[in-house]
N, C-alpha and C positions, 0 to 999 in steps of 0.2 A: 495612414501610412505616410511615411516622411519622403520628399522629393525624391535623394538620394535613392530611397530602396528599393522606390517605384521604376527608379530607369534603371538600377543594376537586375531586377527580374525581364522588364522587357529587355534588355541585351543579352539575356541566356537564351531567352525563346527566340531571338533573331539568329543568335548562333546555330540554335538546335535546327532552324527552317534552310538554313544556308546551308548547313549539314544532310541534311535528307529531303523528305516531302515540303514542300510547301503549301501543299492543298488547305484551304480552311486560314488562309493566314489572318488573311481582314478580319475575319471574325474573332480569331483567338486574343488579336491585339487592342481588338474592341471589347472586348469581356474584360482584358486588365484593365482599361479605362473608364470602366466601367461601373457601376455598384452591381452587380453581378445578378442583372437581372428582381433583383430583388427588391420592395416595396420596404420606403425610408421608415423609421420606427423611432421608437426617443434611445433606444438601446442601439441604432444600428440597422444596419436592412433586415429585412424580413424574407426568410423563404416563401413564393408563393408556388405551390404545387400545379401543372400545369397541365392541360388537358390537350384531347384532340392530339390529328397525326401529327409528327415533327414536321415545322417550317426547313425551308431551304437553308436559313441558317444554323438549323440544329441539326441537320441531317450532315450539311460539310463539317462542322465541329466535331461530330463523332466519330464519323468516318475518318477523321483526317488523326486523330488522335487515337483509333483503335488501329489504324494503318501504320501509325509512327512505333506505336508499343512491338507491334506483330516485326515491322523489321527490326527492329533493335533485339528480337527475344525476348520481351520481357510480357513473358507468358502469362502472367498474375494480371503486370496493368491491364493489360490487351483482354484478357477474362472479365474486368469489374468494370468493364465499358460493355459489357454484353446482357441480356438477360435473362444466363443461365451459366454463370460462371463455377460454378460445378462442375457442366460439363465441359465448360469452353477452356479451362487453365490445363488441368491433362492432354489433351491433344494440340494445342497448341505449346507444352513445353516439346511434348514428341516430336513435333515439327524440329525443332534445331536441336533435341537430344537424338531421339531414339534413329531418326529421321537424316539425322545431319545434314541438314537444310542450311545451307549459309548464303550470305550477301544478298540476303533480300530485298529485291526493290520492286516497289507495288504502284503501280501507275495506273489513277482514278478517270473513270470516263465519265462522260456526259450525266449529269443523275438526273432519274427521269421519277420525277415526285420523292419517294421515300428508299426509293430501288436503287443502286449506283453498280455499276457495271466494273470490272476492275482486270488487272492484267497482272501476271505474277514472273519476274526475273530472278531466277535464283541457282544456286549451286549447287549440286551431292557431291559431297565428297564422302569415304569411307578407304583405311587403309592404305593411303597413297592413288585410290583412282577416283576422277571425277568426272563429272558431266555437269553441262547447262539444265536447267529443268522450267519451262515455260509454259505457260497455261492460262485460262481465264475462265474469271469466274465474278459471282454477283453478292451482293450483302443489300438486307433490307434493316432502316434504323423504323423502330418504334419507340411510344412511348410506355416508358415503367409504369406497370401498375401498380405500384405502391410508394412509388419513388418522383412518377411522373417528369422522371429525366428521359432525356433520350438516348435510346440503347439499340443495339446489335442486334437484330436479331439473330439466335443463335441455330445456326445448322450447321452441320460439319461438312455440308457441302460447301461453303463459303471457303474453306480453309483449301479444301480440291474436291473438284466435281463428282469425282469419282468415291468420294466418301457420303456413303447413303443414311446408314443406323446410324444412332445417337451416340455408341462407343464404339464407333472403327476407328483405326488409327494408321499411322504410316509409318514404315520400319524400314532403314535401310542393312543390308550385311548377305551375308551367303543364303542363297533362297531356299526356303523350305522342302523345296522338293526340285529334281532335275529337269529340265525343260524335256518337252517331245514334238516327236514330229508327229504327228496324228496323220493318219491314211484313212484313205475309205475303201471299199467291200472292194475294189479294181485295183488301189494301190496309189489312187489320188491323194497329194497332199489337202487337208483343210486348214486353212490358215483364219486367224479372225478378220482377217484385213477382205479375204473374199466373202465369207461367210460370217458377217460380224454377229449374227446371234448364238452361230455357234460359242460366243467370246468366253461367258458365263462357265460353258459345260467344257471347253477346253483345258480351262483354267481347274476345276475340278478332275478332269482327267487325270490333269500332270500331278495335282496331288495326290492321287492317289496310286498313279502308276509308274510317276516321274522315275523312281528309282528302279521298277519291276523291268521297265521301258530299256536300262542301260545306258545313262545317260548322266554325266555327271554337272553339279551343280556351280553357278554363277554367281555374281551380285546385281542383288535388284534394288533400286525403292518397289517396296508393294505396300498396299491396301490389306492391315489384318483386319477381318470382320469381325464383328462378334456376333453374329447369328453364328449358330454351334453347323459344324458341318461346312462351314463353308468356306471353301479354297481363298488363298492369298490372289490378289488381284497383280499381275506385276504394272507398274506405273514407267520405271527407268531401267535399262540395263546398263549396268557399271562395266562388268565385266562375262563376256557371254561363259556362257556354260556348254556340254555339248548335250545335243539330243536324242535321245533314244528312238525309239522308231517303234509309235503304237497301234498298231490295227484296231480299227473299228467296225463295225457292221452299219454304218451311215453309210449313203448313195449319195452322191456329190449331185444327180442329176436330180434324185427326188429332193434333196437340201438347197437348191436351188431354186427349184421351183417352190417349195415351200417359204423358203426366204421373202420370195418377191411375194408372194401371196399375203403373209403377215401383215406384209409393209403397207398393204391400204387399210388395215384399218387398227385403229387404239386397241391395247390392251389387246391382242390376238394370240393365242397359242394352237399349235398343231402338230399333232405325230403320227407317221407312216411305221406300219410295221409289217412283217410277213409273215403270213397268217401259219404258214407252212413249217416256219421257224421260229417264231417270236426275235427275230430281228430288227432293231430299229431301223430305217430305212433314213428316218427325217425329223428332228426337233427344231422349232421355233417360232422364237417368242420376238412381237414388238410390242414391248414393252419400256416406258422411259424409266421405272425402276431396278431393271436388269434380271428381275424374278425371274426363275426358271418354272414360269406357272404350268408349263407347259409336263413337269415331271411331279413337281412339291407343290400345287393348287389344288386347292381345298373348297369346291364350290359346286351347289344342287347342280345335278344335271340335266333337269330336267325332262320330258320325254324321250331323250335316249334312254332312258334307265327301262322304257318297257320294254327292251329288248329282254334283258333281265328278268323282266317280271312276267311277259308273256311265258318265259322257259320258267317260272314259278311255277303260272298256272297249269301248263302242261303235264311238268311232270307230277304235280301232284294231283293229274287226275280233273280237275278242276272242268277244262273246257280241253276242247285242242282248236285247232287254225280257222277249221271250217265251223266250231260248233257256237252256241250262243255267248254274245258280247255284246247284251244291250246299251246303245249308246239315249241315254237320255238326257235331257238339258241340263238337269244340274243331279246331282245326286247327293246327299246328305250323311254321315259319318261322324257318331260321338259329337253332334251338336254342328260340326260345321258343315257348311256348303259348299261345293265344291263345284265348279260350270269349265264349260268349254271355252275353246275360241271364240267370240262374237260370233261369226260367219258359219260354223259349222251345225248346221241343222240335225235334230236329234233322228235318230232309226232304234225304234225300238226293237227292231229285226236283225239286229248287224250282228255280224259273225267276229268271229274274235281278230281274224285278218283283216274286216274292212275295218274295224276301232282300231285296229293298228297301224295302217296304212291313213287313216284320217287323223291318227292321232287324236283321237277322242278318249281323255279327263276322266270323264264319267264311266266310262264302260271297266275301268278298270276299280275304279273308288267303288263299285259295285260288289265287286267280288270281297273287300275286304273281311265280309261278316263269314265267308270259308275261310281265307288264309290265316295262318297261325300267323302270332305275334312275331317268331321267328324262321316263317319259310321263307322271307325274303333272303335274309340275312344267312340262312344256309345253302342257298343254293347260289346264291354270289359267290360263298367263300369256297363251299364246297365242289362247285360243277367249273365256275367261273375264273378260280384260284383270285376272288375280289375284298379285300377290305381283312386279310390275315396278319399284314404288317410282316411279311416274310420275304419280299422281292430283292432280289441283290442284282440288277440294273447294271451296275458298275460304277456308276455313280446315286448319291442319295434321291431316291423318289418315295412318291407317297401312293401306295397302295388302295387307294380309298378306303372309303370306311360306311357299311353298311349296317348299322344296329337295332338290335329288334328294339325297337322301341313301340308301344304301347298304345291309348288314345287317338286322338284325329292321328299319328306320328304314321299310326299301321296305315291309312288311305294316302297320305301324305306319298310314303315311301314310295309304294306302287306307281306314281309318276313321278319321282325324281324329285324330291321336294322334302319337305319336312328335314330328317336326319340323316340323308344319305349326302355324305361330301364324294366327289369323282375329280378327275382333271382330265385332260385328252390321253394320258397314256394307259390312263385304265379303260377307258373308252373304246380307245383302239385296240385296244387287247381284248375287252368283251364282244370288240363286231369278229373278230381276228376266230375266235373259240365258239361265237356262234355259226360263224361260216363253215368250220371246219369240224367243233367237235371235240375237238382235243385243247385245253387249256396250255398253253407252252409261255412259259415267263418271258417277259420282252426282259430284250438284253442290249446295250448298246456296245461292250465288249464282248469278245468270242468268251467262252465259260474258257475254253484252254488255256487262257492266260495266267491265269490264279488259280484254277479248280475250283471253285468258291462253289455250294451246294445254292441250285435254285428251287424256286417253289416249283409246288406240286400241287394237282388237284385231278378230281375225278373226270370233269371233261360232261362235257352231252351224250345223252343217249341217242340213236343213230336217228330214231323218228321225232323226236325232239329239234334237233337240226335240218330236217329236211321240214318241216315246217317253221323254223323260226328263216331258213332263207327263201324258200317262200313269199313269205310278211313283208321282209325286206325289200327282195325285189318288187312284188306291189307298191310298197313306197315308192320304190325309186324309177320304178315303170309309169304306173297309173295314179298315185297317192300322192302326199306333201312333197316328197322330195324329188317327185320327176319331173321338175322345171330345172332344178340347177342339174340333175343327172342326165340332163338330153342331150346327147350325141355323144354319150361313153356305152361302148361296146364292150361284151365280151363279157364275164358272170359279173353281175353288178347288184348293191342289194343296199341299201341307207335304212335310216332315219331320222327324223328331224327332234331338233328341241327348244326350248326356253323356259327360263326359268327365273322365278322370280326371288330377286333378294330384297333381305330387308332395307327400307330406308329409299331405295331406288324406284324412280319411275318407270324406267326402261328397263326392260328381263335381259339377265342373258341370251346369249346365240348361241344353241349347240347344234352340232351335225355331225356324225359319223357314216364313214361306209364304207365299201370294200368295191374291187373290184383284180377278177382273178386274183392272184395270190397279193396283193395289197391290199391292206386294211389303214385306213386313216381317220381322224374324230379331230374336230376342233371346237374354241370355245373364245367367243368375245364377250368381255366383259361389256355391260349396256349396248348389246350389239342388236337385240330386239326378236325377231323371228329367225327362227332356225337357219330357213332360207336367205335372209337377210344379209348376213355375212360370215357366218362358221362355213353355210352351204357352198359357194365358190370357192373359200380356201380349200376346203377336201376335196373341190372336183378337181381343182388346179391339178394337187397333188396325186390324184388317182389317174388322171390322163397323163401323165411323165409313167407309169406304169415302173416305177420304180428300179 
């Protein structure tokens, strides 16, 4: 390179660092001066391909250089510094198209190894109105595995926090659907700002009722997802819209109290419902990926499901409450084995109430050589209205899914295990129809709103229920679950669970139970015994008494 050409390039890149960021500059202007890294040859440098995490020097060079692309818009560069520009070039042109995102300026904090913390100033405009738009967020540089440069790693959370899957993107213009005011069962407003778990199902509300509501529509930046079903997130309002005014069947006081209950532990879901109405009372999820696991979670549920399956054996004759349910140490099933808790001592005498109240494994993996391959899975759907894919909520939920499946699957089932997926709302809905009898669809809007047809199902037979609350209350009196259920008064009736998934050390935590016309179930992910932490979120929620 001849003298002259070498300083007409460094005085473009001193323009362009005068001009914008200057993060990364030592470095940049030592790479020009440089053989580029690369090992001398008779031809010239040699690329040498480079291992291990990026150095501090190559972590500011790429950050500084995927920071300079991203404010300028230049959506391609700012993708081929990343290592997945595929997905990284569409949502970052969205950013200053779709988005209209202007005068970007990105201010890099302290980088803590590979990690660099970052701050984002910027602009919406759309139509003549605009806003500031400010936020922060983090990018991790690795190195290319095939390239062994150092690269971005690519999440679309980097670009805004609030963008989760791998093709969400940001849209600004007239919003999909009209905002609302959302009420609860008294006429209380729910805002996200008090009830931030509500945030998720609010946002879904509005899509789906925005317009039912009476409420005409705004300019937003929002969050379009691409999980199917799932409501626009709003980010900015441009210009407000006004809002309809939407009744719910949520309880501000049980929403509350379930709120703060969540919040102690990871990955927690729970829902109150009236057993009387199938009205939701209360959803929520702490959760850091914003899932609504608490409606659409798809996960064993371990000994709660013998709620279910005790009303198996019943009605088919099998046993009832008082008659035989040997619990023995392990009991065996198409090859596998199947044991208790450590701690729970075998009775080969136990009655189908004390296996159920001790929650004992075995006494049910027993009976599988009567149950048909599919009496589980009919009397879930049938008695329990559970796993038919027919519930109209008001918003999207997942109905569980209980399938006759076959093999060890048939003893599996029986305790919540093998093919049965649940989440807390089917849970509460099955303690809600065992306490009473009568299957009644949970609903989180009044049906008057829409007319929308709900499910249906046969419901309990009269002696069928007066033994499954029975069982219950044993639990929740003398059994597993009367340490978190001591000092709730008044008809009370649980069960405990856990449940083990694959890959994991730690089982889930389930717990469901009722009390008077409240029914509630909750479910922490690696949360470990039933008792452990599902148990206190339900009681929390059952003594607010809805």
């Amino acid at each position: 390179m001849h003298k002259g050409a070498k300083t007409a390039i460094v005085g473009s890149v001193l323009a362009v660092m005068v001009g914008g960021a200057g993060y990364g500059a030592f470095n940049i202007l030592n790479a020009l001066n440089s053989d580029g890294g690369g090992t001398a040859g008779a031809n010239g440098p040699v690329s040498v391909k480079k291992s291990g995490p990026p150095d501090a020097s190559e972590v500011a060079d790429t950050t500084a250089a995927f920071f300079a692309a991203w404010e300028k818009g230049q959506a391609a560069a700012a993708a081929a510094l990343t290592n997945n520009d595929q997905k990284a070039e569409p949502l970052l042109a969205a950013y200053g198209g779709a988005a209209h995102i202007t005068g970007v300026r990105i201010t890099p904090g302290r980088a803590s190894g590979t990690t660099v913390p970052f701050s984002v100033a910027a602009t919406v405009s759309y139509e003549g109105k605009s806003k500031p738009l400010a936020y922060k967020s983090s990018l991790k540089v690795v190195r290319g595995l095939t390239t062994g440069k150092a690269l971005v790693d690519w999440q679309p959370s980097l670009v805004h926090p609030g963008l989760k899957e791998m093709d969400d993107t940001l849209v600004t213009g007239e919003s999909a659907a009209p905002p609302i005011e959302a009420v609860d069962r008294d006429g209380k407003v729910l805002t996200k700002e008090k009830y931030p778990s509500l945030g998720p199902i609010l946002d879904q509300l509005r899509a789906t009722y925005g317009e039912k509501a009476g409420g005409t529509a705004g300019v937003e930046l929002t969050i379009r997802h691409a999980a199917p079903d799932t409501a626009d997130t709003p980010l900015l309002t441009l210009a407000e819209g006004k809002a309809g005014r939407l009744p719910t069947t949520i309880s501000a006081t049980a929403q509350a109290a379930a709120e703060k209950a969540v919040g102690k532990f990871d990955n927690a879901s729970v829902v109150a419902v009236r057993p009387s109405t199938g009205e939701v009372l209360a959803v929520a999820n702490h959760r850091a990926d914003g899932f609504n696991a608490a409606f659409l979670g798809e996960r064993a549920p371990g000994s709660t499901m013998k709620i279910v399956s005790a009303a198996t054996l019943i009605d088919n004759g099998l046993t009832t409450a008082n008659g035989p349910a040997p619990c023995p140490a392990e009991a065996v099933w198409e090859s596998q084995t199947f044991h208790n808790l450590a701690d729970l001592p075998a009775d080969e005498k136990a009655t189908l109430a004390q296996s159920f109240a001790r929650s004992c494994n075995t006494a049910f993996v027993k009976f599988a050589d009567e149950v048909g391959v599919d009496s589980l899975t009919r009397e879930a759907q049938q008695r329990f209205g559970v796993g038919r894919d027919d519930w109209k909520t008001g918003i999207p939920s997942f109905d569980g899914s209980v399938p006759a499946a076959g093999g060890p699957d048939t003893a599996a089932n029986l305790i919540g295990q093998g093919k049965v997926q649940m989440n807390p709302l089917t849970m509460a809905s099955v303690t809600a129809t065992a306490m009473t009898g009568d299957f009644r669809q949970p609903v989180i809007v009044p049906r008057s709103l829409d007319g929308r047809t709900l499910a249906q199902a046969e419901g309990l037979p009269g002696t069928t229920v007066t033994q499954l609350r029975s069982m219950m209350n044993r639990t929740a009196t003398s059994g597993t679950a009367a340490g978190v259920m001591s000092g709730l008064h008044g008809r009370i009736g649980a069960k405990t669970g856990s449940a083990e998934t694959d890959g994991n050390a730690t089982s889930d935590s389930w717990f469901t139970g009722y009390r008077d016309d409240v029914a509630a179930a909750a479910m922490v992910e690696d949360g470990g015994h039933g008792v452990d932490a599902a148990g206190p979120i339900v009681a929390t929620v059952l003594r607010t008494g809805g």
